[in-house]
Backbone as JSON Lines, residues from 0, in Angstrom:
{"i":0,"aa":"X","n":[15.64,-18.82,2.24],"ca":[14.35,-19.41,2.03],"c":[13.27,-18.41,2.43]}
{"i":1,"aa":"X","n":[12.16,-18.33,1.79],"ca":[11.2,-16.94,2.0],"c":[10.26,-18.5,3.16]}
{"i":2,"aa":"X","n":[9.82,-16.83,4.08],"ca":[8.92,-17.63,4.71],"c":[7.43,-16.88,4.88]}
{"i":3,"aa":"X","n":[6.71,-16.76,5.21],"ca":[5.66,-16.0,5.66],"c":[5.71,-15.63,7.18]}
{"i":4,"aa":"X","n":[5.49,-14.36,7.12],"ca":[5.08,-13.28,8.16],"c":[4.48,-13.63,9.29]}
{"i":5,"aa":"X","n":[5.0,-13.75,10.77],"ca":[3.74,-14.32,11.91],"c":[2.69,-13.7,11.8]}
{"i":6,"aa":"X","n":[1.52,-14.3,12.14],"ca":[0.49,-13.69,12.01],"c":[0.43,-11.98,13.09]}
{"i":7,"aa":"X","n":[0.94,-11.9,13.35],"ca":[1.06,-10.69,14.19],"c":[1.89,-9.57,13.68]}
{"i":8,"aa":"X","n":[2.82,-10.12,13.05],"ca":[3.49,-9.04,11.99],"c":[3.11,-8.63,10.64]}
{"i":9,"aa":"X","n":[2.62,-9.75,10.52],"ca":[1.79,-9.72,8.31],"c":[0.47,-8.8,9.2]}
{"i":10,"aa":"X","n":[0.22,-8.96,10.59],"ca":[-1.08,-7.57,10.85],"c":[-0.78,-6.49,11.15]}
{"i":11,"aa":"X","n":[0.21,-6.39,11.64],"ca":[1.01,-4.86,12.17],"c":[1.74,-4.33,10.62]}
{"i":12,"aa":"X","n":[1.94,-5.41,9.82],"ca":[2.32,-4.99,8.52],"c":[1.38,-4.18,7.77]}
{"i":13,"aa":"X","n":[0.12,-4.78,7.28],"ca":[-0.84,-4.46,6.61],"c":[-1.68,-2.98,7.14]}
{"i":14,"aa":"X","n":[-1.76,-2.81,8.37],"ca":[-2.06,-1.6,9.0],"c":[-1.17,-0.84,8.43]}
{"i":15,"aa":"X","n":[0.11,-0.95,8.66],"ca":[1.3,0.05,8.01],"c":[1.04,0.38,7.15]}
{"i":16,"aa":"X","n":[0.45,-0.86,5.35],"ca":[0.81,-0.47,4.67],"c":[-1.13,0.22,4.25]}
{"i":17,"aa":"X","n":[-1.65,-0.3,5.01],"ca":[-2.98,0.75,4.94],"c":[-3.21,2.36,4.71]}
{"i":18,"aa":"X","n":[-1.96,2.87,5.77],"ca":[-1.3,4.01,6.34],"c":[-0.3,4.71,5.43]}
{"i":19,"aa":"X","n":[0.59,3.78,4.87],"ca":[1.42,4.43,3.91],"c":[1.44,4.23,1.89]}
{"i":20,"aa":"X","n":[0.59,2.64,2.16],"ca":[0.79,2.33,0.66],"c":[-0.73,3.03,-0.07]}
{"i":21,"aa":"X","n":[-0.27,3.1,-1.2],"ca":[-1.09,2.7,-2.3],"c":[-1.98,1.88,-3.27]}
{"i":22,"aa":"X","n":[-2.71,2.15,-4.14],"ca":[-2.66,0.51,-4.59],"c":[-2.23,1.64,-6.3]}
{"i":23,"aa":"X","n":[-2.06,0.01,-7.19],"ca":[-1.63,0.92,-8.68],"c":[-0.82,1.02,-8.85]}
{"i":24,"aa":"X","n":[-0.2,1.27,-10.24],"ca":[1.14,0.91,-10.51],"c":[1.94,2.23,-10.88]}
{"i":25,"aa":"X","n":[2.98,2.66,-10.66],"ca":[3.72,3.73,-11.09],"c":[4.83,3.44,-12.7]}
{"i":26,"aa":"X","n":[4.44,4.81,-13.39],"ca":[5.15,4.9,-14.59],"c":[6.95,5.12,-13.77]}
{"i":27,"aa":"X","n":[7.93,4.18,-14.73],"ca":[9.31,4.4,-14.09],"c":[9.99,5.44,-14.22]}
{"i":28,"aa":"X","n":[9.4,6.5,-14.79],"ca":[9.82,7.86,-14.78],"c":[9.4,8.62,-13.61]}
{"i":29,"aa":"X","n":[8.42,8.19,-13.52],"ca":[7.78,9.43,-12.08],"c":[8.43,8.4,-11.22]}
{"i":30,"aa":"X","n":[8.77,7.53,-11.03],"ca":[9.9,6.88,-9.88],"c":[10.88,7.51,-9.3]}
{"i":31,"aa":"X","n":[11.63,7.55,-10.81],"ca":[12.93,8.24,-10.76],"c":[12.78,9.45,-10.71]}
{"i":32,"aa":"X","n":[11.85,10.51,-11.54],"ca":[12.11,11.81,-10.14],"c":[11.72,11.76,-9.13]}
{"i":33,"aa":"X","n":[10.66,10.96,-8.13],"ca":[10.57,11.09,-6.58],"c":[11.94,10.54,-6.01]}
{"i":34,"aa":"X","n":[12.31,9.83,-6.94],"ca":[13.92,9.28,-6.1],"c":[15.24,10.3,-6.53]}
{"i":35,"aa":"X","n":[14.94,11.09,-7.21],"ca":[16.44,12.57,-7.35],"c":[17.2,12.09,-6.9]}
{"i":36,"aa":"X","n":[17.39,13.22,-5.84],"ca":[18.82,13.41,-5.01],"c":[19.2,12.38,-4.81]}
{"i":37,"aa":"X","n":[18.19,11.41,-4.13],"ca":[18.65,10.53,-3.14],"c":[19.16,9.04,-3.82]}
{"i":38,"aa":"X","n":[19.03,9.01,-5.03],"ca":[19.5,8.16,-5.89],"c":[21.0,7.7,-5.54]}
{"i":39,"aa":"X","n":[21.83,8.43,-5.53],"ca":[23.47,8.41,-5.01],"c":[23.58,7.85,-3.66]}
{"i":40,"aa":"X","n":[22.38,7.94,-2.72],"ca":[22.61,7.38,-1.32],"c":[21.75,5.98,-0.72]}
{"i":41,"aa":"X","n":[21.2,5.61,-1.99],"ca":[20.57,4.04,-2.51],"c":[21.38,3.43,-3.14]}
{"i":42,"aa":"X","n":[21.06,2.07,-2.38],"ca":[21.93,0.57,-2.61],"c":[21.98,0.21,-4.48]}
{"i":43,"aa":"X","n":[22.61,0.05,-5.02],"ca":[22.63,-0.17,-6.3],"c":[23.84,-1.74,-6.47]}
{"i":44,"aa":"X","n":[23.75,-2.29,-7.33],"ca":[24.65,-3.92,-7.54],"c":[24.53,-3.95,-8.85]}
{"i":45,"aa":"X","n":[24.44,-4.89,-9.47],"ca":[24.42,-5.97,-10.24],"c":[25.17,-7.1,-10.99]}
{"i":46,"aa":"X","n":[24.52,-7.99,-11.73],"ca":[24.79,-9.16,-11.93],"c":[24.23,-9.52,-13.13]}
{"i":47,"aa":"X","n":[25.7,-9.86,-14.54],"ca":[24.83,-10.14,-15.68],"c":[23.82,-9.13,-16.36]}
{"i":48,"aa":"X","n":[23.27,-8.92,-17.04],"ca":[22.43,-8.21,-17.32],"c":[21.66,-7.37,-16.77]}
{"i":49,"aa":"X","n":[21.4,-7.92,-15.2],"ca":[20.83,-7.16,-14.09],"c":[21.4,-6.48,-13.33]}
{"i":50,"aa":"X","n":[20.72,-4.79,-13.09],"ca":[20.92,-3.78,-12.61],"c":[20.25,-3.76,-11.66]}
{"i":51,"aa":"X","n":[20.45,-3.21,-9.96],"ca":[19.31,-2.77,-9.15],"c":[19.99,-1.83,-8.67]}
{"i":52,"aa":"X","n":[19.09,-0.43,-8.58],"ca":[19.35,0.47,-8.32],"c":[18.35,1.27,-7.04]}
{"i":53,"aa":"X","n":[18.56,2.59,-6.56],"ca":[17.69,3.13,-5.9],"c":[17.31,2.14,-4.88]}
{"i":54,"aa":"X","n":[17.67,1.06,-4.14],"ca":[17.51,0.43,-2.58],"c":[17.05,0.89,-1.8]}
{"i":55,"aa":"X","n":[16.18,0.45,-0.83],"ca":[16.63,1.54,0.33],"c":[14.95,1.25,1.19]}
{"i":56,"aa":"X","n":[15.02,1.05,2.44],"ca":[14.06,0.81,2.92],"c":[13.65,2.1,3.89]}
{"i":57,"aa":"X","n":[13.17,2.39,4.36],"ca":[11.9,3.65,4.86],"c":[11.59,3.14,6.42]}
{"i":58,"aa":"X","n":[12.58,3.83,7.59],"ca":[12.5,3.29,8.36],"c":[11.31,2.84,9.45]}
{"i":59,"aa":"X","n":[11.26,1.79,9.6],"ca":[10.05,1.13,10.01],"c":[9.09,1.97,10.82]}
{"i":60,"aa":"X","n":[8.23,1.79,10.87],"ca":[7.71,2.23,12.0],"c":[7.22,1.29,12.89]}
{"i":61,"aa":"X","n":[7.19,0.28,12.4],"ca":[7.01,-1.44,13.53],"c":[8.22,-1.54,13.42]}
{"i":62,"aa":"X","n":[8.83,-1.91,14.8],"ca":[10.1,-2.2,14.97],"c":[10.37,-3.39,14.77]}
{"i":63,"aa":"X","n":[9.42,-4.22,13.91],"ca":[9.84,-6.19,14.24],"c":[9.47,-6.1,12.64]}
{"i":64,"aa":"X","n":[9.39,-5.26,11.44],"ca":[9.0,-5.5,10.13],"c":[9.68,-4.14,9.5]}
{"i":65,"aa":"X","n":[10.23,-4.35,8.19],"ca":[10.27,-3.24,7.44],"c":[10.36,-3.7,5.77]}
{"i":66,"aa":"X","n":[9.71,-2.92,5.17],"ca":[9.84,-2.84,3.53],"c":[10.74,-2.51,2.58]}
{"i":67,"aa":"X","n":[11.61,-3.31,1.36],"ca":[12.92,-3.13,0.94],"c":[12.13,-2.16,-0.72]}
{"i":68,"aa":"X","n":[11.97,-1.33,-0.91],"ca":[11.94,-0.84,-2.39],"c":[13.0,-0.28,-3.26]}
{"i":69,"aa":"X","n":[13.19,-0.91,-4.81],"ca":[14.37,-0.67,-5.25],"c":[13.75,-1.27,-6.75]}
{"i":70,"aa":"X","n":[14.66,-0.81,-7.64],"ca":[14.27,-1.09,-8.97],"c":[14.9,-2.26,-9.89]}
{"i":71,"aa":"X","n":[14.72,-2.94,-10.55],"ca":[15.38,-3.87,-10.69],"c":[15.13,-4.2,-12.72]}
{"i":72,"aa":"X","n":[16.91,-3.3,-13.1],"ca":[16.54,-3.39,-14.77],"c":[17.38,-4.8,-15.57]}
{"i":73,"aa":"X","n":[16.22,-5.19,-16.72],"ca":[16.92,-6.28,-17.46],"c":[17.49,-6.14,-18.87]}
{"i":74,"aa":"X","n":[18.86,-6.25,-19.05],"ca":[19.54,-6.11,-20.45],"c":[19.43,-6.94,-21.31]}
{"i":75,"aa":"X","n":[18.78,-7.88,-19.91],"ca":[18.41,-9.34,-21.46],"c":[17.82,-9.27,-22.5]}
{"i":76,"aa":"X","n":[17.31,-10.22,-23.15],"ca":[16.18,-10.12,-24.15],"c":[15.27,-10.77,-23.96]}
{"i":77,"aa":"X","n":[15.56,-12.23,-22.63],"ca":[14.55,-13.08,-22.19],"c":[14.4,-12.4,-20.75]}
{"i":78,"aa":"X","n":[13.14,-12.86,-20.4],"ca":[12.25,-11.95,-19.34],"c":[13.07,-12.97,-18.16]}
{"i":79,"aa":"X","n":[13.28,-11.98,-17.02],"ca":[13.62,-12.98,-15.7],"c":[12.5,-12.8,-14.83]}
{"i":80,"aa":"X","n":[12.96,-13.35,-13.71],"ca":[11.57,-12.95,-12.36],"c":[13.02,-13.09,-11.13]}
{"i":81,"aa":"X","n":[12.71,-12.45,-9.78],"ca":[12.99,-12.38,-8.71],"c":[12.33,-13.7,-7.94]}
{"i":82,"aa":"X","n":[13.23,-14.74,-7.7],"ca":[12.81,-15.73,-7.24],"c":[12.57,-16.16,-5.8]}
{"i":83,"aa":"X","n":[13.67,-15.48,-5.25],"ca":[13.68,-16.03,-3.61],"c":[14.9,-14.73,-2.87]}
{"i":84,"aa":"X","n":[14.43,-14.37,-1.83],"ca":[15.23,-12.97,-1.15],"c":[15.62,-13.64,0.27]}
{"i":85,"aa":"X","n":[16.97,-12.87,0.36],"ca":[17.23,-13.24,1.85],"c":[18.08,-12.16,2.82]}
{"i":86,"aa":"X","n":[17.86,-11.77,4.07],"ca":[18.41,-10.77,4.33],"c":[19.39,-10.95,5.55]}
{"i":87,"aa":"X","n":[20.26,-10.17,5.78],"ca":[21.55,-10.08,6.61],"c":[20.58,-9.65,8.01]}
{"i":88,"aa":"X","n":[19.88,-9.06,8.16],"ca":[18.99,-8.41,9.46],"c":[17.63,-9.65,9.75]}
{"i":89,"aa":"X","n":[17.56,-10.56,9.2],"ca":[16.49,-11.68,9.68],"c":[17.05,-12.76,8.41]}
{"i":90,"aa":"X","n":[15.71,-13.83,9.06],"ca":[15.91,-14.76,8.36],"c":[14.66,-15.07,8.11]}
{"i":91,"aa":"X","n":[13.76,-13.7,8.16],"ca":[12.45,-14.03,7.39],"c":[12.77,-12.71,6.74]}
{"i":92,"aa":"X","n":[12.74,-13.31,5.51],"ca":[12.46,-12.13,4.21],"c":[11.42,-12.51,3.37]}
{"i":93,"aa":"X","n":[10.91,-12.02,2.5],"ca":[10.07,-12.49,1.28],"c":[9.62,-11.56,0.34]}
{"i":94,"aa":"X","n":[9.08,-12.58,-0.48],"ca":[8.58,-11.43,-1.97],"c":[7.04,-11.31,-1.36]}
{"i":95,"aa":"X","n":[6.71,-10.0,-1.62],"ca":[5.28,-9.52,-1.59],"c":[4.56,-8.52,-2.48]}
{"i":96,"aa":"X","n":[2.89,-8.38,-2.71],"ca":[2.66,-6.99,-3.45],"c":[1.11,-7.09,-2.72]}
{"i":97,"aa":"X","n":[1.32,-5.37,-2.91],"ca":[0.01,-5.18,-2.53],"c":[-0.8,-5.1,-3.35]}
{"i":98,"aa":"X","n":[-2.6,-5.33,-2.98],"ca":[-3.29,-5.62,-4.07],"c":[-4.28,-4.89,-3.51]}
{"i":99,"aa":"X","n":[-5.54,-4.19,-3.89],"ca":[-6.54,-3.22,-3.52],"c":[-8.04,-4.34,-3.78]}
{"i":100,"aa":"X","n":[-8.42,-4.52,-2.66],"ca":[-9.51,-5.34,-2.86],"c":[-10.94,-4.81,-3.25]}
{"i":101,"aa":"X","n":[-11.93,-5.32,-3.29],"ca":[-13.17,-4.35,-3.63],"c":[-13.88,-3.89,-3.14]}
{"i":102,"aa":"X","n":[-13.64,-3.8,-2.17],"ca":[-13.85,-2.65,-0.96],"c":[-12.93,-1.75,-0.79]}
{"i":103,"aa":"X","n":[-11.66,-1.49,-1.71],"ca":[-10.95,-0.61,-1.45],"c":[-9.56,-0.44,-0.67]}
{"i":104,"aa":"X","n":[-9.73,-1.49,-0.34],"ca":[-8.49,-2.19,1.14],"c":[-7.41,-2.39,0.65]}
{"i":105,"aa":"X","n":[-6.19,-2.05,0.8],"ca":[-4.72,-2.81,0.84],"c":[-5.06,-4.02,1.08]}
{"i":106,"aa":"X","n":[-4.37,-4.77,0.91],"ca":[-3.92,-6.03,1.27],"c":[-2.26,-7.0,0.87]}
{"i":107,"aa":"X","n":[-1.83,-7.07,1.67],"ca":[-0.48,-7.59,1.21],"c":[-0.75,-9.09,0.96]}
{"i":108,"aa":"X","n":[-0.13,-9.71,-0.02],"ca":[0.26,-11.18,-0.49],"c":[1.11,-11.75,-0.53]}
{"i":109,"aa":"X","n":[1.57,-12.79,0.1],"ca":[3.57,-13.0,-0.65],"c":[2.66,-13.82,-1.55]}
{"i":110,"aa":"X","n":[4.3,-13.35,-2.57],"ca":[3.9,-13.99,-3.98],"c":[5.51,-14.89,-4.81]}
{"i":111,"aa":"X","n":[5.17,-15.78,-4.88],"ca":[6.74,-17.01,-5.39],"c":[7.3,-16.07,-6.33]}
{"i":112,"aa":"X","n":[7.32,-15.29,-6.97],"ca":[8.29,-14.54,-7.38],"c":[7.65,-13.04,-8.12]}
{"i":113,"aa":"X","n":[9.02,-12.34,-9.0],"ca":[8.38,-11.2,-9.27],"c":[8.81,-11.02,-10.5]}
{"i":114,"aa":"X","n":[8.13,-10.68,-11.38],"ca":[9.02,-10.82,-13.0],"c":[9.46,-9.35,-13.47]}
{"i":115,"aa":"X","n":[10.5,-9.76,-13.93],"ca":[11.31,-8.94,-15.0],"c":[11.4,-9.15,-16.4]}
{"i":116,"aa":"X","n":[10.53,-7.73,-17.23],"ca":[10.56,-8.25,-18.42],"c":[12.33,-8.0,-19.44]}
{"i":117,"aa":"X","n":[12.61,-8.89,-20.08],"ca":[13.49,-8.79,-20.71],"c":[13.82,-7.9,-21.52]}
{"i":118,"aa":"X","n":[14.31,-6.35,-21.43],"ca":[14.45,-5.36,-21.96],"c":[13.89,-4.01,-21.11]}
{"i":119,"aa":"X","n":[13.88,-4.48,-19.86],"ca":[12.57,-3.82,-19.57],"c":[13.16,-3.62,-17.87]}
{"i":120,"aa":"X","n":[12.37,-2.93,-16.74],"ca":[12.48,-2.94,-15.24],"c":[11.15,-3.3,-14.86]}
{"i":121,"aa":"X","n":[11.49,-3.5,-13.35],"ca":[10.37,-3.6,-12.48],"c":[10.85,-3.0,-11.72]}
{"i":122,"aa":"X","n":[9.51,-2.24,-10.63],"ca":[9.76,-1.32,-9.45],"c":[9.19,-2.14,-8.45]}
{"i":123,"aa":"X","n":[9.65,-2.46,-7.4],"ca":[9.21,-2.41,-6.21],"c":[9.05,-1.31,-5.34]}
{"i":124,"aa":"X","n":[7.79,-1.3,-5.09],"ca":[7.12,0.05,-4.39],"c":[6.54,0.39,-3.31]}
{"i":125,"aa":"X","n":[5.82,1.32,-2.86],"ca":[4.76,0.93,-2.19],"c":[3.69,1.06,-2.69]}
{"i":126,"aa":"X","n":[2.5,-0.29,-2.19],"ca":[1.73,-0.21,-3.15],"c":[1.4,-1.32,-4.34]}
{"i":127,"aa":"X","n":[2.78,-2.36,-4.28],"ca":[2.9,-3.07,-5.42],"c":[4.12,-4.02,-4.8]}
{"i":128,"aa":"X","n":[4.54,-4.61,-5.86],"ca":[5.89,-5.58,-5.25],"c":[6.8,-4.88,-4.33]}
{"i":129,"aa":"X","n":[7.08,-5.9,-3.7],"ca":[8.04,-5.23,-2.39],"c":[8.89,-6.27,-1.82]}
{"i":130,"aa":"X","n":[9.93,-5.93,-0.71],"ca":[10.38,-7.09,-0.39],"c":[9.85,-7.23,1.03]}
{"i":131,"aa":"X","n":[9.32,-7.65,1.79],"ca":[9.58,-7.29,3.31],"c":[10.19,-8.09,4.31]}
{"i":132,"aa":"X","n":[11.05,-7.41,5.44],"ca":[11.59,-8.61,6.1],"c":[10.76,-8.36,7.62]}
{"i":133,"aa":"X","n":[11.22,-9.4,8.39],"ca":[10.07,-9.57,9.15],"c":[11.33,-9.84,10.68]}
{"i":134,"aa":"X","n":[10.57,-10.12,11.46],"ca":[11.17,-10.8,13.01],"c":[12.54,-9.95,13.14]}
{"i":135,"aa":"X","n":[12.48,-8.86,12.81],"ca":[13.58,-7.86,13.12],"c":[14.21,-8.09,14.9]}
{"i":136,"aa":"X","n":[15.24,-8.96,15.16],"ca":[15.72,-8.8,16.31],"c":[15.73,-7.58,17.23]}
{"i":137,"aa":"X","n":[16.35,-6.47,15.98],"ca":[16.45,-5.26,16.55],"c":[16.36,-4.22,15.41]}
{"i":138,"aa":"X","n":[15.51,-2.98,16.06],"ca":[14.91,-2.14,15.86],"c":[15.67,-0.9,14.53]}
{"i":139,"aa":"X","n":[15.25,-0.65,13.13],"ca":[16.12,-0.37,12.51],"c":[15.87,1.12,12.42]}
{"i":140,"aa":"X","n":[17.06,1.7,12.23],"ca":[17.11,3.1,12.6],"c":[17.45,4.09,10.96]}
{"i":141,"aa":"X","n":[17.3,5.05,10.77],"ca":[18.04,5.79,9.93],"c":[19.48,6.01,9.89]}
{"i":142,"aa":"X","n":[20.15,5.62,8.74],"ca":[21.5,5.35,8.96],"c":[22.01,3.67,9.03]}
{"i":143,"aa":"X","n":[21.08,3.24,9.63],"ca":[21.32,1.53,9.24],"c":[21.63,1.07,7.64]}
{"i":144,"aa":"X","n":[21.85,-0.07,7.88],"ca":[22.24,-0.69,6.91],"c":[21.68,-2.32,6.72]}
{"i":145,"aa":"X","n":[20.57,-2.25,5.76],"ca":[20.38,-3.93,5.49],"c":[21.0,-4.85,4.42]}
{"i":146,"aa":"X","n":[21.71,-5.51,4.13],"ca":[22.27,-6.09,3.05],"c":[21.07,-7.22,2.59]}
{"i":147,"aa":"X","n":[20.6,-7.58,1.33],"ca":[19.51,-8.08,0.25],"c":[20.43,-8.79,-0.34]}
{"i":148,"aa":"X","n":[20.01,-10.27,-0.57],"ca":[20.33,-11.05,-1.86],"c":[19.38,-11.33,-2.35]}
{"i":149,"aa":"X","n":[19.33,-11.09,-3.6],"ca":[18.16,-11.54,-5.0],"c":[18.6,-12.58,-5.56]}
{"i":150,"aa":"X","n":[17.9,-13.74,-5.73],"ca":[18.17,-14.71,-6.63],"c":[17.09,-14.86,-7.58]}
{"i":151,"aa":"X","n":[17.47,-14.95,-8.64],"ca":[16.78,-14.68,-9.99],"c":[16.57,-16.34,-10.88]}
{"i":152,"aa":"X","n":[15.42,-15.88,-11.77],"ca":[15.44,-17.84,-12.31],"c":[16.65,-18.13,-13.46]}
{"i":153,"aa":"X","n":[17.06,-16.42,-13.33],"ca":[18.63,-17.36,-14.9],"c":[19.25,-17.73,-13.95]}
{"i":154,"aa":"X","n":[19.28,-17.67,-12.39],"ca":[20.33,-18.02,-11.54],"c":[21.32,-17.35,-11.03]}
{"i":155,"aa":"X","n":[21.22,-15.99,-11.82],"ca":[21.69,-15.05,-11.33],"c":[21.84,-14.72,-9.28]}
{"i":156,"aa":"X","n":[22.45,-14.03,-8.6],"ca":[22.55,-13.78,-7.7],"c":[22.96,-12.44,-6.82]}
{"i":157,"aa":"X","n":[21.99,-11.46,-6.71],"ca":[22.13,-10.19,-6.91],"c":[22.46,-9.33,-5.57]}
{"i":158,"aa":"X","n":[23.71,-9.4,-4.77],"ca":[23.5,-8.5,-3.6],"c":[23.85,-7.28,-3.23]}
{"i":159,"aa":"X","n":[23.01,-6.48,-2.85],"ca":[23.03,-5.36,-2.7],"c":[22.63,-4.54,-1.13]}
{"i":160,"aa":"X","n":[24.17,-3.42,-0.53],"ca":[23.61,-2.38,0.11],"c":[22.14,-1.78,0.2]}
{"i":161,"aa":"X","n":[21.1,-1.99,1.47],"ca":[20.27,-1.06,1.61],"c":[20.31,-0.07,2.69]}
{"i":162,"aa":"X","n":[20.18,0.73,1.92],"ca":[20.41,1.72,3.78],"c":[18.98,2.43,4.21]}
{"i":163,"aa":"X","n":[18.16,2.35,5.35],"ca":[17.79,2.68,5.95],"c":[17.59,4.02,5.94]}
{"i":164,"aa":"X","n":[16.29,4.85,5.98],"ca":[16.31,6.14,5.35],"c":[15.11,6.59,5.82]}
{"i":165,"aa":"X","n":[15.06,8.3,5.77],"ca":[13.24,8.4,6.58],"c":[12.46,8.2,5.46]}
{"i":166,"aa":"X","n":[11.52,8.17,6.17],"ca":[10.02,7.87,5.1],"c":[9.78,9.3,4.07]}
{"i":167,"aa":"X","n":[10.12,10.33,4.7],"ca":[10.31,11.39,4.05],"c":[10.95,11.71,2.57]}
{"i":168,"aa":"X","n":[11.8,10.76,2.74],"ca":[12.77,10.37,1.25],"c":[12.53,10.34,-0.15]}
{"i":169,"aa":"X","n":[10.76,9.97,0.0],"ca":[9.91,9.54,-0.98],"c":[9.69,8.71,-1.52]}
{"i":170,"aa":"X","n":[9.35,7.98,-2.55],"ca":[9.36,6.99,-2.46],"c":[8.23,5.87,-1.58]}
{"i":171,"aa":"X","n":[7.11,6.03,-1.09],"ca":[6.26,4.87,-0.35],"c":[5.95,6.81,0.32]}
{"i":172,"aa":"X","n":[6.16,7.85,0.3],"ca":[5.37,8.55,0.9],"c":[4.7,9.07,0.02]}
{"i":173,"aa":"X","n":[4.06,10.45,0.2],"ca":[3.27,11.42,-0.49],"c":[3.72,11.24,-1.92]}
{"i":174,"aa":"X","n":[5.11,11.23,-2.46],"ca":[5.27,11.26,-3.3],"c":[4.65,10.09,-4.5]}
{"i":175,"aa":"X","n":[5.17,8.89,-3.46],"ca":[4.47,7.97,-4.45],"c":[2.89,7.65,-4.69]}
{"i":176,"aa":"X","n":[1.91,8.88,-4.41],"ca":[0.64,8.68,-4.92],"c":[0.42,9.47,-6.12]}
{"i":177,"aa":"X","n":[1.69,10.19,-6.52],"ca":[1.49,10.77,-8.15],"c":[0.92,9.67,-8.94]}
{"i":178,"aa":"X","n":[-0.07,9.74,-9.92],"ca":[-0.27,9.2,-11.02],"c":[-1.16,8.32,-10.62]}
{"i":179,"aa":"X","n":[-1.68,8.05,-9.25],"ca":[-2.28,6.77,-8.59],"c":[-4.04,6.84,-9.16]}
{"i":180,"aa":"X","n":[-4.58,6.47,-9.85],"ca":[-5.88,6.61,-10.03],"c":[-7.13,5.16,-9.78]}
């Protein structure tokens, strides 16, 4: 069940993502080369028509919150959405995206789901849809491991390896402000 963020973490969140995100959307090509190498050492699954590939969260720098980004492709022909997330490391997970207000500001939202067009991917990024989990018992390191279930509206049920990785990786760092205008 997604829940929302204590107010103390959705604020230690949003600073973070002040600090690291973007706002704007990335073409899925310049994705996939900031993600190269490291493609082979991201969580990948799927289920039915659905592919998720490239996993992998960017280890926190708040030790009680961290961000899941990963790509998520559809073979269908009808469009799905990402309905409800749940994670092996808490039991607060949720769907979120960031949005750039008019003043310029990040701002994170959870949002009831995330769509997938039918023929098509979505990226979760930084910057844009994301997953984040929250009330981290304990502190996640490089080399960890978070396990993600996606449940989707065909009903699908998608779980996948994330492993824990530096921010360096790319992906939500420097890299992902290519193309950002």
């Amino acid at each position: 069940m997604r829940r929302r963020l204590p107010g103390a973490v959705a604020a230690a969140t949003a600073a973070l993502l002040a600090v690291t995100a973007c706002g704007g959307t990335e073409e899925p090509a310049a994705s996939e080369a900031a993600v190269g190498s490291h493609e082979t050492e991201r969580g990948t699954a799927g289920a039915g028509d659905l592919r998720i590939s490239g996993a992998w969260m960017p280890e926190p720098a708040n030790p009680e919150v961290g961000a899941v980004y990963l790509r998520v492709e559809n073979g269908a022909e009808a469009d799905d959405a990402i309905t409800e997330v749940a994670a092996d490391a808490s039991d607060d997970a949720g769907l979120y995206t960031t949005e750039t207000t008019d003043s310029g500001a990040s701002m994170m939202r959870a949002v009831e789901e995330i769509p997938v067009p039918g023929g098509g991917a979505t990226e979760l990024m930084a910057g844009g849809y994301h997953v984040m989990v929250g009330d981290l018992p304990e502190p996640l390191e490089v080399g960890d491991e978070v396990t993600l279930t996606l449940t989707f509206a065909s009903e699908h049920e998608v779980e996948v390896a994330v492993p824990v990785q530096p921010m360096t990786a790319g992906d939500g760092g420097e890299d992902a402000h290519e193309g950002h205008h």
